[in-house]
Structures are given as structure tokens and as C-alpha cells.
C-alpha positions as CSV (number, residue, x, y, z in Angstrom):
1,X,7.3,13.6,-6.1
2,X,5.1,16.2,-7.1
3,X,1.7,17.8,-5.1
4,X,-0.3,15.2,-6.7
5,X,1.7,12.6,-4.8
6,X,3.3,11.0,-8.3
7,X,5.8,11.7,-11.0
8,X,5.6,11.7,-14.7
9,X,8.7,9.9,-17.0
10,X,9.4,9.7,-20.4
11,X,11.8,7.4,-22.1
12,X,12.7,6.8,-25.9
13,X,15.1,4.5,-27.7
14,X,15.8,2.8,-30.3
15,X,15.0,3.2,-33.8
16,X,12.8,1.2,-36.4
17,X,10.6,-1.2,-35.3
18,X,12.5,-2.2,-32.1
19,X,12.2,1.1,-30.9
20,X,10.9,1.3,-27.5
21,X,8.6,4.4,-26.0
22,X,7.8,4.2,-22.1
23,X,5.5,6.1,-20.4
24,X,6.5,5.4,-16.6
25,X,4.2,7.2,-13.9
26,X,5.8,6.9,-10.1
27,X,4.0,7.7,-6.6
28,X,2.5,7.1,-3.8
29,X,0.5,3.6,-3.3
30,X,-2.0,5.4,-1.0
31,X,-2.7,7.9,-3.8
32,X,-4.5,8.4,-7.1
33,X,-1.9,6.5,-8.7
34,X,-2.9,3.4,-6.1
35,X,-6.5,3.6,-7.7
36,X,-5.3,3.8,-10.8
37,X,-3.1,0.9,-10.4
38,X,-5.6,-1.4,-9.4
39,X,-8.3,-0.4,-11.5
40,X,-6.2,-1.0,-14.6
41,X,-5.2,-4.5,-13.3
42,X,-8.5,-5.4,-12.3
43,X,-10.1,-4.1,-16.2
44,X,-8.8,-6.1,-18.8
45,X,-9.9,-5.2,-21.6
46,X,-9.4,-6.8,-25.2
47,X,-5.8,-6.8,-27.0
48,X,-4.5,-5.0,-23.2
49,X,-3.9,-7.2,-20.5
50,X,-1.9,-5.1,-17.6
51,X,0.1,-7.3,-15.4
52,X,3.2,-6.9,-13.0
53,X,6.5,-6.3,-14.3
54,X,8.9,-9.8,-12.6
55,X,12.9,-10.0,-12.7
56,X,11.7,-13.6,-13.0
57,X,8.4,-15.8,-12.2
58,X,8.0,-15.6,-8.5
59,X,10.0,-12.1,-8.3
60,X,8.1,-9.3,-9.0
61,X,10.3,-6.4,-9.2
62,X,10.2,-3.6,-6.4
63,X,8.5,-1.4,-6.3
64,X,5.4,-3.1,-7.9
65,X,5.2,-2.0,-11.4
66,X,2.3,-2.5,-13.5
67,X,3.1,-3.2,-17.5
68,X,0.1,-1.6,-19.5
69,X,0.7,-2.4,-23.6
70,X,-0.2,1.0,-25.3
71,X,-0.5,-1.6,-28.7
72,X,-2.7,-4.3,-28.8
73,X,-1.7,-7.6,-29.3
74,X,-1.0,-8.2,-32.5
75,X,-0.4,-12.2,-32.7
76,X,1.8,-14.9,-31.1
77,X,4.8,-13.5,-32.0
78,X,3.8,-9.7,-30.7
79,X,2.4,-11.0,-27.8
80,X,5.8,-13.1,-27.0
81,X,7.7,-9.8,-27.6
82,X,5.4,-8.1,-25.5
83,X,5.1,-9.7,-22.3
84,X,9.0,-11.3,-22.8
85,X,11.6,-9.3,-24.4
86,X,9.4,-6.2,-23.6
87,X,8.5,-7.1,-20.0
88,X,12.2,-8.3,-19.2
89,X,13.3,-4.9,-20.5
90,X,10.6,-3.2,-18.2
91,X,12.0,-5.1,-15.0
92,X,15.7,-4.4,-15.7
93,X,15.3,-0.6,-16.3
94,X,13.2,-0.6,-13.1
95,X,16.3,-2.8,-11.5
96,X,18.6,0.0,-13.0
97,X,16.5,2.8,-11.6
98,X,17.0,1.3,-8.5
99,X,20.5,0.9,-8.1
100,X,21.0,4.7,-9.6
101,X,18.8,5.4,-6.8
102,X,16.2,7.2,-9.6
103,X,13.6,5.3,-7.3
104,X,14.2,5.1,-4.2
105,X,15.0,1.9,-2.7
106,X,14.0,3.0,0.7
107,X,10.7,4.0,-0.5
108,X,9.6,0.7,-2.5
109,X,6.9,-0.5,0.7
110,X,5.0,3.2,0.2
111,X,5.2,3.1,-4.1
112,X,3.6,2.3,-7.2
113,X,4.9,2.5,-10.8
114,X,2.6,1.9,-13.8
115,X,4.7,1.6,-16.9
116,X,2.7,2.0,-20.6
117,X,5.2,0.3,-23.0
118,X,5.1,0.9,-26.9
119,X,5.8,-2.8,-28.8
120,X,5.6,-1.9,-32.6
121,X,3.7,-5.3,-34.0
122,X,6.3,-5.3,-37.0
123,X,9.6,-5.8,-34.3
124,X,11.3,-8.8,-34.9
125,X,14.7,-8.9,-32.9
126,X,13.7,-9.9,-29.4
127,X,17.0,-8.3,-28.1
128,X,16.7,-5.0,-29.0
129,X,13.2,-4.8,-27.8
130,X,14.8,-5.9,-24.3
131,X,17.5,-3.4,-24.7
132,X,15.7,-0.6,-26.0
133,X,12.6,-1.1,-23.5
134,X,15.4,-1.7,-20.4
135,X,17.2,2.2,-21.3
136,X,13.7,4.0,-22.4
137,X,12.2,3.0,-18.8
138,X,15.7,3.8,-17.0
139,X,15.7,6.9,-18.6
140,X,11.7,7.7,-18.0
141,X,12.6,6.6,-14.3
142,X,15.3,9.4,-14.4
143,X,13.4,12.0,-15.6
144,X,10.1,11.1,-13.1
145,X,12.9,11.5,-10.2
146,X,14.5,15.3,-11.6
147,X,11.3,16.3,-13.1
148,X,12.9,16.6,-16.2
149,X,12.0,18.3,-19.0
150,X,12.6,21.7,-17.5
151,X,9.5,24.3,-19.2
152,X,11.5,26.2,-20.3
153,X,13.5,23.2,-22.6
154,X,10.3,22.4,-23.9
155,X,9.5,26.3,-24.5
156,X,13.0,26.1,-26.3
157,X,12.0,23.1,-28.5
158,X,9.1,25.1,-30.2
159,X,10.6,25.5,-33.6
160,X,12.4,21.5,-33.4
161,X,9.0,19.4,-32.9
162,X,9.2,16.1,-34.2
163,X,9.3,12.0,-33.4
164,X,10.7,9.6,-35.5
165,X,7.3,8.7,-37.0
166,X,6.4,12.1,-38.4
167,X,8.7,15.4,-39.0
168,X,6.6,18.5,-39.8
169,X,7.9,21.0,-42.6
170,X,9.5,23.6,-41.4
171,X,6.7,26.6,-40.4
172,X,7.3,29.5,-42.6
């Protein structure tokens, strides 16, 4: 945990439209990321509905995770990728994270996780997006817990930036 009493994660996988891109912040309930939590469930707003992240109705997953869609809802079948194959994904890599000890199971009473998931509205194959979102949040869970990347990996990246929706040339 870092001085500002949360963690930051990253996670990425997949390709196409199934791909999945997690955002996963971890910390402190009693912190700024406890005000943030409930603020974002408490503000709706239209096409982003934030809502906690179950292993199954009646079993929110621990530590209480909040799903934030970073697309908005883009029709029924969108939405039912979204808060199913999506969400199901979300709870498992948090499971995963868990047992790997990435979060600290000791430690679920005192934390918060807000996950902001990436559904493409063009993704089709429910399984993948449950796959793909379940390793991109174990991974972002990973890297919140190391404090991965490193500076000076991302200092070494400088002349390889790219994601799979945009490669720059190569600067002269």
C-alpha cells in the first residue's frame, strides 16, 4: 500500500473485441479510496451504473469491490456481457487474487477495491470476456500488490509505446 493508503493495478488481455482492460485500485476503506467508493455507488450516472462485484447473488466477493463500466452501455446484449460474463470475470480474478495472496485475505474487513472494466460493445463470445476480464483483474491485482511497473521499465519502454488499438510510426 502506498502513502496515500491505496494501490494502483493494471491488467490487459485478450485480443479483438473480447479483449479485456482493468483498471483495479486497492486500499484502505477508511481512506480516499472509501470516499471514492461510495460516492461512485451512490452517482449513477447515464450508460454507468457502478455496482458490487458477487461470486453469485447473495455473495459479494471479499473484499468489497465496486465494478465501474469505463463504456457505456451499448444495448441488451452489451449490457448482458457487462454486468454477466464481464462481472463474473471481475469476481473470479478478485477470488484468484485472493488465494495468491495478491490481496490480502487477512486484510479484506479494513479494504476496498474499485475495479473500472473495458467491455468493447462489438464483443460477442461471452466466454472470453469472462476469461479475459478474470486474468486482466488477477494480473492488475498483482501488480497493485508489487507495485509493478518498476519507473525505470516504463523509462525503458520509451522508444516501444503502443496498445493494440493504435501503434505510432516509428520516431525518426
Amino acid at each position: 500500500m502506498t502513502a496515500a493508503g491505496f494501490a494502483v493495478g493494471e491488467g490487459f488481455e485478450g485480443e479483438g473485441a473480447e479483449a479485456a482492460h482493468v483498471n483495479l485500485l486497492v486500499g484502505d476503506r477508511s481512506g480516499p479510496l472509501g470516499a471514492a467508493f461510495a460516492t461512485a455507488l451512490a452517482s449513477p450516472s447515464a450508460g454507468h451504473t457502478p455496482f458490487l462485484v458477487v461470486a453469485r447473488p447473495g455473495l459479494a466477493v471479499q473484499p468489497p469491490t465496486l465494478f465501474v463500466n469505463k463504456a457505456p452501455i451499448a444495448g441488451e446484449d452489451h449490457a448482458r456481457l457487462t454486468w454477466g460474463a464481464a462481472q463474473t470475470g471481475v469476481a473470479a480474478g478478485i477470488v484468484d487474487a485472493l488465494g495468491a495472496g495478491s490481496i490480502d485475505p487477512s486484510a479484506t474487513g479494513s479494504l476496498l477495491v474499485i475495479a473500472a472494466v473495458w467491455v468493447d460493445p462489438a464483443a460477442t463470445v461471452a466466454l472470453a470476456v469472462h476469461e479475459n476480464n478474470r486474468r486482466a483483474t488477477r494480473d492488475a491485482a498483482a501488480r497493485a500488490a508489487t507495485g509493478e511497473p518498476a519507473v525505470d521499465d516504463v523509462l525503458r519502454s520509451a522508444g516501444d509505446i503502443w496498445n493494440p488499438f493504435f501503434t505510432p510510426p516509428a520516431a525518426p
